[in-house]
Structure formats: C-alpha cells, structure tokens
Phi, psi and omega in degrees: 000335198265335179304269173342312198279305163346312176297306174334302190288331188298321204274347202261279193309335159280040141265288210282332148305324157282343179281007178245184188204339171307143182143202162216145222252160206229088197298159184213135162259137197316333178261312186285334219054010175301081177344144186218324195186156163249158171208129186245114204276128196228125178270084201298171166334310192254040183053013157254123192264179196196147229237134120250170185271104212264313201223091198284142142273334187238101169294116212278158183290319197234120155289339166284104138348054129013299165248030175299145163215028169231213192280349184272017196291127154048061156230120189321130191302308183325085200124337186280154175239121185235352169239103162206158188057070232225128200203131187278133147196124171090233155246037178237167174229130167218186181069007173246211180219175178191128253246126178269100152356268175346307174264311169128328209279143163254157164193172179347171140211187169200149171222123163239162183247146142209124202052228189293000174227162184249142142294106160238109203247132157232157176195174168268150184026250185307122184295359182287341185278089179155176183219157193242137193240133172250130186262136187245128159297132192257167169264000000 
C-alpha cells in the first residue's frame, strides 16, 4: 500500500511541475533553428505570468525594438517583457501576449509544457493561424 501511495504522490508532484512555465526558458527560432535569446518566465502578484529577455545569444541587427507600437516602441530587446499578462488553465497558460522584438508585432499566445520544453504559440485571431516555437528549460 505505501508503494501505491508513494507512486501517487511522486506522479502528482511531476504533474504539477510540469504544469509551471517559471524559470528560464533558452527561445529557439523557429525558421533558423538558432538559440536567439533566454527569457525568464515570472509569475507576478496579480497572478499572472510574464516573460522578459534575460540573455541575447544572437547579437540583433537594431538593439532596440524599433517597430515596437507600444510602450515598448525604441526600448532596449536586452530586458523587454516580451510575454505578458499570461494565465494558467488547467496545464495550459493563455489570454496573454507575446511580442517578436525582431517585427515589433505582438499577438495572441498560449503555452504548453512539455517535460523540459515549452510549446509556445502565437497568433492572429484564430490559434489555427499562426506558428509555435519550442523553448529548452535552461539548468
């Protein structure tokens, strides 16, 4: 019986550890396959999570966000919160955004994990419209 509870309890704490996205996470793009940047994924107060650019790996052509059309407009990449207001259901996080430096454009996202990497998709209007960048947990 203590085996049985023992399994349980082991499988439940790997359910709920993988059901997180905190940490820092080591982004890989999606056309190159090329490591580009870490971004360390944070959960604020009001529960929600948020993403910023911890560590450039790739030296950007424009250090700056440039095409930016928010507050993040000609704000260094180096730093930027590029994931925000991000809300766990279930084992997925939706309802937030997420912002490609590189274009300026933000859109929709959703995130799932699985084991050491996270599925991360953004898109316009529909999630079928759009494309997913798989993330490596850095150690």
């Amino acid at each position: 019986m203590k085996k049985i509870i023992f399994s349980f309890v082991a499988l439940l704490f790997a359910t709920l550890s993988y059901a997180q996205i905190e940490g820092k996470w080591k982004t890989i793009d999606d056309e190159t396959g090329q490591a580009k940047s870490i971004v360390e994924i944070t959960k604020k107060p009001n529960g929600q999570y948020y993403g910023k650019v911890v560590q450039l790996l790739i030296k950007p052509a424009n250090p700056n966000c440039s095409d930016c059309k928010d507050d993040r407009k000609n704000k260094p990449i180096l730093g930027m919160e590029v994931i925000r207001d991000m809300k766990k259901d279930g084992s997925e996080f939706t309802g937030g955004t997420i912002t490609d430096p590189k274009t300026g454009k933000t859109y929709k996202c959703n995130i799932t994990r699985e084991g050491d990497k996270l599925n991360v998709r953004g898109y316009v209007g529909f999630s079928l419209i759009g494309r997913t960048q798989t993330w490596h947990a850095v150690k």
